[in-house]
Every structure is written in C-alpha cells, then in structure tokens.
GUVO-481029 format. One record per residue (C-alpha): y, x, z. Coordinates in steps of 0.2 Angstrom, whole numbers, plus 2048, in hexadecimal, padded with zeros to 3 digits. Layout:
BEGIN
YXZ...
END
This chain:
BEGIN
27F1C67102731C171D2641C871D2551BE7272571AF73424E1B274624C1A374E2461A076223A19176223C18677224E17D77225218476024217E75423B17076023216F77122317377821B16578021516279120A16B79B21017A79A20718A7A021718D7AE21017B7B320017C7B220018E7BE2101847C92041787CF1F51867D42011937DC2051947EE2151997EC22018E7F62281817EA23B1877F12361987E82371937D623E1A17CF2331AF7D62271A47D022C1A57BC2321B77BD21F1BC7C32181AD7B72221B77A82211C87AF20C1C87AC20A1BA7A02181BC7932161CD78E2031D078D1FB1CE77C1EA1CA7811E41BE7911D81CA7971D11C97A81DD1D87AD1ED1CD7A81E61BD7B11E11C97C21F51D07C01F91BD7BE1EE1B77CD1F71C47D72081C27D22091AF7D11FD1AD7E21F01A27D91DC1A67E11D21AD7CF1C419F7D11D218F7CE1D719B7BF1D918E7B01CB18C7A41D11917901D218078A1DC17B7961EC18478D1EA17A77C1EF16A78720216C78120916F76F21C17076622516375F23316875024315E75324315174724F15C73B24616E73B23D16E72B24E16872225617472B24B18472724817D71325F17D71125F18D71825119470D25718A6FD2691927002651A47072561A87012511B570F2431B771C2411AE72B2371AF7392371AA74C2391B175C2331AB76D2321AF77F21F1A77832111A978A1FF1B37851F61A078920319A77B1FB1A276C1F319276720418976820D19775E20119775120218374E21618674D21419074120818573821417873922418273321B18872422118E71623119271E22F19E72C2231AD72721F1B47392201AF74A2241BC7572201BB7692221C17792101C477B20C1CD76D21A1DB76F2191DD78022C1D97842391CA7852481C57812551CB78124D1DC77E2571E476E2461EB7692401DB76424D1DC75724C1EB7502391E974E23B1D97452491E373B23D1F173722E1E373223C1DD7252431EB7212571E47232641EC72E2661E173F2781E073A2731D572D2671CA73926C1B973F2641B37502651A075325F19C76326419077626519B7812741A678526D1B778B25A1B67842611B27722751B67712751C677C2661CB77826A1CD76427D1D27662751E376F2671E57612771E57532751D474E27C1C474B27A1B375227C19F75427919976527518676527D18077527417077826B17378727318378C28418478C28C19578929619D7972AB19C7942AE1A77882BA1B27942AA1BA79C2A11BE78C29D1D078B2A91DA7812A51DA76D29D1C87702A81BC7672A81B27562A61C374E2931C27522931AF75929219E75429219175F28718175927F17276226E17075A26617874A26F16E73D28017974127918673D27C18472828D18172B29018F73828619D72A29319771D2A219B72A29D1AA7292A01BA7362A91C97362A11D97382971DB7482A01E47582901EB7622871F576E2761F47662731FF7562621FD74C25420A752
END
C-alpha cells in the first residue's frame, strides 16, 4: 500500500506565472545572451539552495550572475508573479485523498525570492497537501535522494512505499528511483527518453508514464511491482 504522494509544483500542480526571478535577473546580467546555460546554472547554484536572502547570498548572486549590487532588485519586486493550479488539481488531490487516505506533500526546485509564491500554493492546495518542501529551505535540488529520505523521515514511511509525481525526467523520475521510491512521470512537456537508455532497474517496476495529473489515479490502481533500486532509505 502506498504510503504518501510527493508532488513537484511547476508542470505537475500548475504554473508559476510570469516574471519569473530567472527573468527578472536575465534582463540585469551581462552575461552574453548566447550563454543561457551558465547563466541558470549560476542563477540556481546561489539562489536555489539558500534558505534566507541575506546580503551574503545576493553578494555570491551578484558575483556569479554578473549583475552590479546597486541594480539589485527591490523585495517587492519578487511578489510580481504567482502560480496558477491546472484547472483539474484540486480534483485531482481530493480523489486521491478520498481513496488513499495518506499524506501528501510537494516538492520543488525554486528559488529563496519564491517563498511568497510557495506559501500562497499552499494556501491554495489546502487541505490536501500538508507541507511544501523546497529547494531553499533544505539547501539541495532535485534530484538529490536526500530530499527523499528527509521527507520519509518527516513521515515516518519507508521510501519504497513513496510515490513521486512529477515532469521532469531526471529532477523527479531519476532523482526518486535512487532515493528507493516510486513514481509517475507526466510527460506533457517533457518527454521521457526511449526507454532502451533508461538506467538499469528503471522500468514499469518503479514508473509510470502519464501525460498530465489526471493519469495519475489510473496509473496508482495499475499498480507496481516491487522497486529494483540503487537508492536505500538513510
């Protein structure tokens, strides 16, 4: 029997909306705009794991992201986006209380300048999801297994009987197989790579394939097998 849900926000539950803190830094940097990725891997490097913006963390993000300290963006400026649920979420999350009866929680990769976003997601996903975790607050990303086991130890149920749903290939599927646990990957936006170059133990033992949180009932009552994987619970 399953023992909690983990859901990852952005793609899965909804979307935040536009501006974005990546955009809103984009447009101050000086990094040339052929160098997008250096750009997000310094952006996420300095801002997604660091629980409090002090002026340390915006000094490190300053240096890494090539942005002068005085053009530094003022507080408020962050509360300009939000997240929109898919039209279907709350449905979604009341079936799967209703039938399992089980905690659930979310898990996402975002920045510390997020907080007000995370806390008005889970404002709106109330009284389904009991906890949002983030990046920021335990100082590592997906698809670090730690983040797993920690959520396992919070409530107090072997990974093995943990069931990640999530978009994204690596961050969510990957990430959870090597913590021990199970998972639905909701293939809308990002589709999984051909199933030939799947690590070893990654298969329908441990993953579902869906296209958007509505599979993801249907997918539960397939069932799995017993998980094949690297990760064990620490």
């Amino acid at each position: 029997m399953f023992g909690a849900f983990v859901f990852d926000a952005g793609g899965t539950l909804g979307r935040f909306t536009r501006p974005s803190a990546r955009d809103i830094l984009r447009e101050l940097s000086v990094i040339g705009k052929d160098e997008d990725r250096a750009f997000d891997e310094a952006y996420r490097r300095t801002l997604h794991c660091s629980p409090v913006l002090a002026e340390d963390v915006i000094l490190s993000a300053c240096g890494a992201l090539l942005i002068e300290r005085a053009d530094w963006p003022r507080p408020m400026t962050w509360h300009r986006g939000g997240f929109e649920l898919f039209r279907y979420t709350r449905q979604v999350l009341a079936d799967l209380q209703a039938v399992y009866q089980v905690p659930m929680v979310v898990l996402s990769n975002v920045p510390v300048t997020y907080e007000p976003r995370m806390r008005d997601l889970q404002n709106q996903l109330s009284p389904y999801i009991s906890r949002v975790y983030t990046s920021y607050e335990q100082g590592m990303r997906k698809p670090d297994p730690r983040l797993w086991w920690s959520i396992a130890r919070d409530l107090d149920v072997e990974p093995g009987r943990i069931v990640h749903v999530g978009d994204q290939w690596t961050n969510d599927v990957l990430g959870a197989w090597k913590a021990g646990c199970l998972s639905i990957h909701l293939a809308a936006r990002h589709a999984p790579p051909p199933q030939a170059t799947w690590p070893d133990g990654v298969g329908p033992n441990v993953v579902k394939l869906g296209t958007n949180l509505c599979d993801v009932l249907p997918a539960l009552r397939e069932g799995f097998t017993e998980p094949d994987t690297e990760g064990e619970a620490r």
